[in-house]
C-alpha positions in Angstrom: 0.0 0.0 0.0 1.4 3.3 -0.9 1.5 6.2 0.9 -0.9 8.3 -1.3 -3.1 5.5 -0.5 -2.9 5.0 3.4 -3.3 8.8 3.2 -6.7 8.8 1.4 -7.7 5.3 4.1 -6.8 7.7 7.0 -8.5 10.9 5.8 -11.4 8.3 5.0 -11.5 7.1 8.3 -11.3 10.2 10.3 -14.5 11.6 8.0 -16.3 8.1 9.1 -16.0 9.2 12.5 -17.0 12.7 12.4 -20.0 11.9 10.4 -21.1 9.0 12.7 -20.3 11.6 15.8 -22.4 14.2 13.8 -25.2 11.9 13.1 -24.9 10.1 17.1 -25.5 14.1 18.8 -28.7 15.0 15.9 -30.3 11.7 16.7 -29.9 12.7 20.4 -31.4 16.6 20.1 -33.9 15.1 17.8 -35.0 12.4 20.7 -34.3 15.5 23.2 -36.8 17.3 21.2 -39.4 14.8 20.1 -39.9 13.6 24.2 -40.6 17.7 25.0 -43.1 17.5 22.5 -44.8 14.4 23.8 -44.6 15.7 27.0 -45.5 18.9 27.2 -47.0 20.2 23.5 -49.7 17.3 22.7 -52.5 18.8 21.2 -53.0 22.9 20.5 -54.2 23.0 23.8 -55.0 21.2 27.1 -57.1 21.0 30.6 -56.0 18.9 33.1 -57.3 18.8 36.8 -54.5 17.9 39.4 -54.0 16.6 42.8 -50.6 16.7 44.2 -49.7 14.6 47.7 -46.1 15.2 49.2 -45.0 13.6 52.1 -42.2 15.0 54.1 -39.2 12.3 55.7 -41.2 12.2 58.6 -44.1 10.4 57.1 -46.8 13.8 57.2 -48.9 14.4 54.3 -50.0 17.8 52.5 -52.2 18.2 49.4 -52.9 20.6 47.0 -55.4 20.2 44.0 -55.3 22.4 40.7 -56.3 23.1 37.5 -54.1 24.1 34.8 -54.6 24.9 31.4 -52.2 24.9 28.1 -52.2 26.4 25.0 -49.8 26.5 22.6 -49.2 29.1 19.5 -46.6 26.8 17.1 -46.2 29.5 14.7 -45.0 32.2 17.2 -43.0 29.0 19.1 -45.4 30.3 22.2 -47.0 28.4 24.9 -49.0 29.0 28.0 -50.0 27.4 31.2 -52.1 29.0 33.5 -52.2 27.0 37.0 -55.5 28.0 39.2 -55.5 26.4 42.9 -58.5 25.1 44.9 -57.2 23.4 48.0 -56.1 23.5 50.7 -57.5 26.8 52.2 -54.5 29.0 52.1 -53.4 28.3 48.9 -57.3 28.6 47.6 -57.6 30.8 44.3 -54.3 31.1 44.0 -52.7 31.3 40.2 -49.1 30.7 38.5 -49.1 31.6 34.6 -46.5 30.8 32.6 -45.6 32.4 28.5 -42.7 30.3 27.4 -40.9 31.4 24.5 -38.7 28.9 22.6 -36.3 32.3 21.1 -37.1 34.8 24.0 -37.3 32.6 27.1 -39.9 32.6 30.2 -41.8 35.0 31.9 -43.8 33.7 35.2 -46.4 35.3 37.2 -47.8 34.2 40.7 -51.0 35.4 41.7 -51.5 35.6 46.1 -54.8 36.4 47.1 -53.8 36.7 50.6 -52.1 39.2 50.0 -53.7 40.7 46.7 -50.1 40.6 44.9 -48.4 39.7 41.7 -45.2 38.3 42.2 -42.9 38.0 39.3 -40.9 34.8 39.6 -37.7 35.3 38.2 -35.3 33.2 35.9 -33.2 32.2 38.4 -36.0 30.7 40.6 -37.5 28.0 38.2 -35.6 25.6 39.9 -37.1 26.0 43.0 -40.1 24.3 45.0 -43.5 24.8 43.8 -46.0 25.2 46.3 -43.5 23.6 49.0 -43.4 20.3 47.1 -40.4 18.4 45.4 -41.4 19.6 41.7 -39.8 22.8 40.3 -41.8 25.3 38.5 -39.6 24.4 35.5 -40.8 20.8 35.9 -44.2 21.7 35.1 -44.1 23.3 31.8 -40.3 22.2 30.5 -36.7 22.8 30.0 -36.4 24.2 26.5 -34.3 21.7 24.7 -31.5 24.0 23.5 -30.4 25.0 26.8 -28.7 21.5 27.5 -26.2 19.4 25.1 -27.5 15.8 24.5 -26.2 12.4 24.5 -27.2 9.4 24.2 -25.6 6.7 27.0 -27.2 3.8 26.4 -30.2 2.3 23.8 -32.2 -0.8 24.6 -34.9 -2.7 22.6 -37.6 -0.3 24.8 -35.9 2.7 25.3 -32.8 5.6 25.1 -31.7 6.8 27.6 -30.0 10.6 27.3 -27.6 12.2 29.2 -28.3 16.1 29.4 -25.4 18.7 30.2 -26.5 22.4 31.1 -25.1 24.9 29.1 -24.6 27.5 31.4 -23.6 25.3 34.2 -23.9 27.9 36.7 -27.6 28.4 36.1 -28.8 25.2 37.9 -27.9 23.5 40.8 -27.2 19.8 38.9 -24.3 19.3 36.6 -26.5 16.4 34.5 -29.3 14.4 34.1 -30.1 11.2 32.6 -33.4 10.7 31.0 -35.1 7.0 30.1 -37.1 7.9 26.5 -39.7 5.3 25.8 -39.2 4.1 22.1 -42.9 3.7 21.6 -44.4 6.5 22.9 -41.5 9.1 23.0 -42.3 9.9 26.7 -40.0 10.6 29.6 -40.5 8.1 31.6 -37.7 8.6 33.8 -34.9 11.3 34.7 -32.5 10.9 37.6 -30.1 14.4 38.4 -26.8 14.1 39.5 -24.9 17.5 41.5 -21.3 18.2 41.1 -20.4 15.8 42.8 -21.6 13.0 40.7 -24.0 12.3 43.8 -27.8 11.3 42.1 -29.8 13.6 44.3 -33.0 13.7 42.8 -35.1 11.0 40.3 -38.6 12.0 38.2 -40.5 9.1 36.9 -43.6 8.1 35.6 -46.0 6.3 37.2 -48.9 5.7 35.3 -49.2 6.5 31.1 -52.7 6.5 29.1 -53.6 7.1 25.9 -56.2 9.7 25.7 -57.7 11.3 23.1 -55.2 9.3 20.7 -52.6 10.9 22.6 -49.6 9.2 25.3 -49.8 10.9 28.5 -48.4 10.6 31.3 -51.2 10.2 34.1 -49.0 10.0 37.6 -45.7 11.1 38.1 -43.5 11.2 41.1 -40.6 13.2 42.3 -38.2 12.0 45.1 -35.8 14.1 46.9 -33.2 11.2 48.3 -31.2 14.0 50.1 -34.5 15.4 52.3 -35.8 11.8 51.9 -39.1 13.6 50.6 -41.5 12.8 47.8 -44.4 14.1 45.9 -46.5 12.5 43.5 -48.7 14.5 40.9 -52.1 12.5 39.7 -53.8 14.1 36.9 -57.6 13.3 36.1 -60.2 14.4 33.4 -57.4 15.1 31.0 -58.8 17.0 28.0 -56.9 17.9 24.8 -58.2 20.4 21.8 -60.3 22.5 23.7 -60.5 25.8 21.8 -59.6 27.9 24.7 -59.2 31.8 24.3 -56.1 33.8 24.2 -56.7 36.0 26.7 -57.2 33.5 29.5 -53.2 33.7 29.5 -52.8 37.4 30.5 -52.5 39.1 33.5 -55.8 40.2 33.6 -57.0 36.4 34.4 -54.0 36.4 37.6 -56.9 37.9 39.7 -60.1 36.9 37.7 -60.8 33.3 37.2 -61.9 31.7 33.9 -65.1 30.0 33.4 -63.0 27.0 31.8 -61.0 26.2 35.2 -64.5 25.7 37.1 
């Protein structure tokens, strides 16, 4: 072999592995952004009623029960949640709305009637507790999919499982998270957080899945805290895609005014 031609072998090999690299991180951002889509943008819209149980490491229960509604606007890559509580008593009427922006970011709004205020949650807070449970706010309506680089670990005859780096690793208090992507239905069904330390600190899974309206949804899912030893699971019921909802249910204006559609 001559060396014109263990020249052309090596340049041939090195653009075998870039292209399988290339293709191995698109497959990953596509799976990335296929399981958002299942999970959170199903349908142009959505109203889901909620019941949410989390029980501290001592064993003692609290519950809150909500409505939220979704609506998404593909060709302005906009969606909406608007989050409207019922019980207990000192959490009654109040309201969390969130405008997600794919380009621009979020903007997120909480509504206390105690105190007749509008609070504007900032950026930096989405990774904290909502409503004193073990879900974030940003667990309730996503992590855009650009803000994290994806991999994928490990595939299986059922699933992939992604890891997820931060891109701005100084924005969230894990340095990854592995996901477990159901082949069939493209949901999340799993995601376990590790901190800098490499210390898994936190695991979201799915407990029960339906298919409603032709759609996969997840109908139960649980978050565990194994540093606090706490844990919270969300049940959803009367789960109703393609409602028609208006636009302006999403505004301020509805923080202190509740919509027909949430009753």
């Amino acid at each position: 072999m001559n060396r014109t031609t263990k020249t052309g072998l090596l340049s041939l090999m090195m653009f075998i592995a870039f292209a399988s690299s290339l293709f191995a991180q698109t497959t990953a951002n596509d799976i990335a952004a296929k399981a958002m889509h299942q999970a959170f943008y199903l349908g142009d819209d959505s109203r889901t009623r909620a019941e949410m149980v989390i029980t501290d490491n001592n064993g003692k229960i609290r519950t809150r029960t909500f409505v939220f509604l979704r609506k998404d606007k593909v060709e302005d890559k906009e969606q909406s949640y608007y989050f409207y509580f019922s019980k207990p008593s000192d959490v009654r009427k109040m309201v969390l709305l969130v405008q997600t922006n794919i380009t621009q970011g979020d903007h997120r709004w909480l509504y206390i009637p105690a105190l007749d205020l509008v609070k504007r949650i900032a950026a930096s807070d989405v990774r904290n507790s909502f409503v004193g449970s073990d879900f974030f706010y940003e667990d309730l309506s996503g992590r855009v999919v650009n803000v994290d680089t994806h991999e994928i670990i490990e595939e299986n005859e059922n699933s992939y499982i992604l890891r997820n780096v931060p891109v701005d690793k100084e924005s969230v208090e894990f340095a990854y998270y592995d996901v477990v992507i159901d082949k069939n239905s493209f949901l999340p069904m799993k995601a376990e957080y590790y901190n800098k330390a490499n210390q898994k600190y936190r695991i979201v899974k799915a407990l029960e899945t339906e298919v409603i309206q032709g759609f996969p949804t997840i109908t139960k899912i649980e978050v565990s805290n194994i540093d606090t030893g706490s844990n919270t699971v969300l049940s959803f019921s009367r789960v109703e895609y393609n409602i028609g909802m208006n636009d302006d249910i999403f505004t301020e204006r509805y923080l202190r005014r509740t919509p027909r559609v949430v009753r």
